[in-house]
N, C-alpha and C positions, 0 to 999 in steps of 0.2 A: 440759647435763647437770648435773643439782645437783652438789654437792662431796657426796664422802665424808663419812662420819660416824664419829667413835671407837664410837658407840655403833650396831651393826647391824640393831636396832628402828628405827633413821630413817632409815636408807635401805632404797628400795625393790626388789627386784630379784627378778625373775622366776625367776630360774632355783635349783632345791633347793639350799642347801650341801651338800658334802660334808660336812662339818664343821660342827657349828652347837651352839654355846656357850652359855648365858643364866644369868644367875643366881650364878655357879659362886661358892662362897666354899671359901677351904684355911685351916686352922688347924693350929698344931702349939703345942698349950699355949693362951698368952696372945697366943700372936705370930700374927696375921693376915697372912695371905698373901697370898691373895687376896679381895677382900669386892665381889660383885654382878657378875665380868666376861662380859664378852659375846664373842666371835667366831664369826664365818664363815670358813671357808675356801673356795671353790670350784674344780669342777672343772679340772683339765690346769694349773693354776695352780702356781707354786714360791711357799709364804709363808716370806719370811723372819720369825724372831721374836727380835727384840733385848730386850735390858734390862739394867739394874746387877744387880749380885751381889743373891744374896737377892731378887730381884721374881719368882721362881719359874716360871723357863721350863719348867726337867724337871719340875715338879710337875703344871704345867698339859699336859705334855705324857703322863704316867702318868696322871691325871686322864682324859684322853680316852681312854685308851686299856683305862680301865678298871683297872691295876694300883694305883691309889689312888680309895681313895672319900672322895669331898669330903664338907665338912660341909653343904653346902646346891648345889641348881641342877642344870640340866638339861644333858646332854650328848648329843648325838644325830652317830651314825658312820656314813654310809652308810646314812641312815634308819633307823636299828636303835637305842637306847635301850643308851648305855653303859654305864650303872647298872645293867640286868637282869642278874638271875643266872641266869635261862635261860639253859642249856645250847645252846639251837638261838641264843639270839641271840650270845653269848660267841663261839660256833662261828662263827658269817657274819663278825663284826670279825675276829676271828683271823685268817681263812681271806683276808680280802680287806685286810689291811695289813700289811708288811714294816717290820719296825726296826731300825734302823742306831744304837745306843747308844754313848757318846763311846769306850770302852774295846775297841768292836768285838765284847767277851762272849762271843766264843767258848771252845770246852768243849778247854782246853788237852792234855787226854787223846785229843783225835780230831782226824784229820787235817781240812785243807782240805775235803773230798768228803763224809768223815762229818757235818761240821760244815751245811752246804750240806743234807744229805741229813734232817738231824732234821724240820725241819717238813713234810718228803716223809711222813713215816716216819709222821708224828704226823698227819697228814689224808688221808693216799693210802697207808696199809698195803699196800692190795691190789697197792698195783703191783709187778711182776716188779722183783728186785733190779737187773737190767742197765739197765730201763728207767731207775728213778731214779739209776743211775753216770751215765747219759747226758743226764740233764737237770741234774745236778749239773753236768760238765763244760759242758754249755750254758750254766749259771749264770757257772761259773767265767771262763769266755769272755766272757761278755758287761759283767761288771764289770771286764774288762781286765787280768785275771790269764793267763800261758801256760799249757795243759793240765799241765806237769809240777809246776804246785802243787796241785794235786788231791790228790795224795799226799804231801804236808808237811805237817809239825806245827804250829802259829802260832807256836811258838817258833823256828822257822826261816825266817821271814816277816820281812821288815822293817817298820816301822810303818807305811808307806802300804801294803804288800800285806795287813797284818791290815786293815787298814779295808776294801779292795776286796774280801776272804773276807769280812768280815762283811754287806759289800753284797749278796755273790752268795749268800747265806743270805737277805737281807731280802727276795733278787727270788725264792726260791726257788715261793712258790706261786701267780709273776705277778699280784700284786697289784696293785691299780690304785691305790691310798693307799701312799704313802712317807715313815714319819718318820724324819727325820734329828737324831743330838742332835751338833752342834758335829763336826761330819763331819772338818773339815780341820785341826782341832787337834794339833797337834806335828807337823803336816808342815812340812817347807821351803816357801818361796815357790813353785817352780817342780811341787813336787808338790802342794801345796794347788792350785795354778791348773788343772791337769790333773785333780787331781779334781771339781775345780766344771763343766769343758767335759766329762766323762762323764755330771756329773749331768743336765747341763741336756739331751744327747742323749739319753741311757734317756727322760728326760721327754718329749722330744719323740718320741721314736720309736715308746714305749709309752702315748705317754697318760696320764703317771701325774700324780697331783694331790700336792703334795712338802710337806710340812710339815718344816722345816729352822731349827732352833736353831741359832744362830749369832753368834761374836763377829767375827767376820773379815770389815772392811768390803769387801775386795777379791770375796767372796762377795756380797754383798749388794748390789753395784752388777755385779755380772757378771753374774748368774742371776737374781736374786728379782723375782718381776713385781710383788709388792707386800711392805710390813714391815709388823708388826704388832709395836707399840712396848706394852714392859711398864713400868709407873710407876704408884706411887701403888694399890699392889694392884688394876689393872686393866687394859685395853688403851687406851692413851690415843688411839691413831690408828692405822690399818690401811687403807693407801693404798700407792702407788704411789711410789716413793722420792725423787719430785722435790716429791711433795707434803709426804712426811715432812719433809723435810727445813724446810720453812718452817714447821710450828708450834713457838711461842711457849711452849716449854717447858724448862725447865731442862736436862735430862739432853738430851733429843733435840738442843739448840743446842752442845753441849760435845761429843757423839757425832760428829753431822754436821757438823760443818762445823771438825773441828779437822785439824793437819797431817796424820793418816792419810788420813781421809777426803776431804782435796784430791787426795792421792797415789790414793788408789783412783778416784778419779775420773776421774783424767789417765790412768789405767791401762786406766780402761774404754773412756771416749772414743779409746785412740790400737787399741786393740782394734777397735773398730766401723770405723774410719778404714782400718785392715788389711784387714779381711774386707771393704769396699765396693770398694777395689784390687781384693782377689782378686775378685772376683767377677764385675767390670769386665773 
C-alpha cells in the first residue's frame, strides 16, 4: 500500500470523500490563514484535527460548513458544493450534519427539549408537537443524559451535561456527518474519557463520519482513526496516528511524543489490554 500523502491529489483512493477540500485559502486582513489546503475526510471514519493556536482549525471547520466564505478553493460536503447559495443545496448540508460547538450554544432561554427540538422545528415543522417531545427525549437518551433533563434549563446542567444537550441537538436530524469543535474541553479526566467512549459508540452504532477538533491527546489516541495535522497554513499530514507521529516536523515531534502524549499512550494501550481480558 503506498504511504499516505499530506497532500490528497496523491493519493489514490476509490472511494467518494465525505468531505473534500482543495484549494482553500482564509485571510483575515494581511494575516494568511490558510493558503492552497487540501483535505479528505471519509466515510464512518473519526478525523481528528490538531494544530498550534492561530493555524485555524474552527475557521476551516465554519469554512466547510459553509458559515465562513474563504477567499479562494473548493469545498465539497456530502457531494453538494459548500459555497452555493442555493437554498436546496444550503438545505441538504444542513439537514445532513449535526454540530457540537466548544460552548455547546445552546439558547439559555429554552430548556433541554426546546433546545434539541429547534432544528426539528426548522426542517420537520409538520411534525405533531408530541411527536418531536419524543424524538427529543430519544435524542436526550441517546447522548446519555436522564429523561428528567428534558425539562432543565442549561443553567442547571453541569458542564459535561451542557455538552451532552448540545450533542443531543447535533444528533437531532440523524445526521450522518458529526462536527465536533474541542468536545471534552473543561471536563475532568474521568468525564472527558466517558465522553470520548459515547463518541466513538454513536459512531459506531450509527454510522456517522466525526470530524472532531481537538486538543486532548487522550482523545486522539482513544478514538480518532486518523489526524489531520494543521501547520504552516495547511494540512501537513493526515494519516493514522502511528504514522503522524513519525514525520519530521517541528510542532508534530514536540506534540507527540512529549510527556502527555507518552501518558495518553500508556492510557490507550492499558485500555485495549482491559477490553482484550474482557472479552476473553
Amino acid at each position: 500500500m503506498p504511504p499516505l500523502s499530506a497532500d490528497p491529489r496523491e493519493r489514490p483512493d476509490d472511494a467518494t470523500p465525505v468531505i473534500r477540500v482543495r484549494g482553500l485559502t482564509n485571510k483575515f486582513g494581511e494575516q494568511i490563514v490558510h493558503e492552497d489546503l487540501a483535505l479528505d475526510v471519509h466515510a464512518g471514519e473519526i478525523l481528528g484535527v490538531v494544530g498550534g493556536s492561530g493555524t485555524g482549525k474552527s475557521v476551516l471547520m465554519r469554512s466547510i460548513l459553509g458559515l465562513r466564505i474563504p477567499d479562494a478553493g473548493e469545498i465539497e460536503v456530502l457531494g453538494t458544493d459548500a459555497r452555493s447559495s442555493r437554498p436546496k443545496d444550503r438545505q441538504h448540508i444542513e439537514r445532513n450534519t449535526g454540530v457540537l460547538f466548544q460552548d455547546g450554544a445552546l439558547f439559555s432561554s429554552l430548556t433541554v427539549g426546546e433546545n434539541v427540538q429547534v432544528p426539528l422545528k426548522e426542517h420537520h415543522g409538520e411534525l405533531p408537537d408530541s411527536w418531536r417531545y419524543e424524538l427529543a427525549l430519544l435524542k436526550v437518551k441517546l447522548a446519555g443524559l436522564p429523561a428528567d433533563a428534558l425539562n432543565k434549563l442549561p443553567s442547571q446542567l453541569s458542564g459535561g451535561m451542557r455538552k451532552r444537550a448540545g450533542l443531543a441537538r447535533a444528533l437531532a436530524l440523524d445526521p450522518p456527518l458529526l462536527f465536533l469543535d474541542e468536545p471534552t474541553a473543561g471536563l475532568d479526566p474521568i468525564g472527558a474519557a466517558a465522553f470520548d467512549r459515547l463518541i466513538r459508540t454513536l459512531q459506531q452504532a450509527l454510522g456517522l463520519t466525526v470530524f472532531l477538533i481537538t486538543h486532548d491527546l487522550d482523545t486522539l489516541y482513544a478514538i480518532c482513526d486518523r489526524v489531520a495535522v494543521l501547520a504552516d497554513r495547511k494540512v501537513v499530514i493526515n494519516a493514522p496516528i502511528a504514522e503522524v507521529e513519525k514525520l519530521d516536523h517541528p510542532w508534530v515531534q514536540e506534540y507527540f511524543h512529549g510527556p502527555r502524549a507518552r501518558a495518553a499512550r500508556d492510557g490507550r494501550d492499558a485500555y485495549q489490554e482491559r477490553t482484550k481480558q474482557e472479552a476473553s
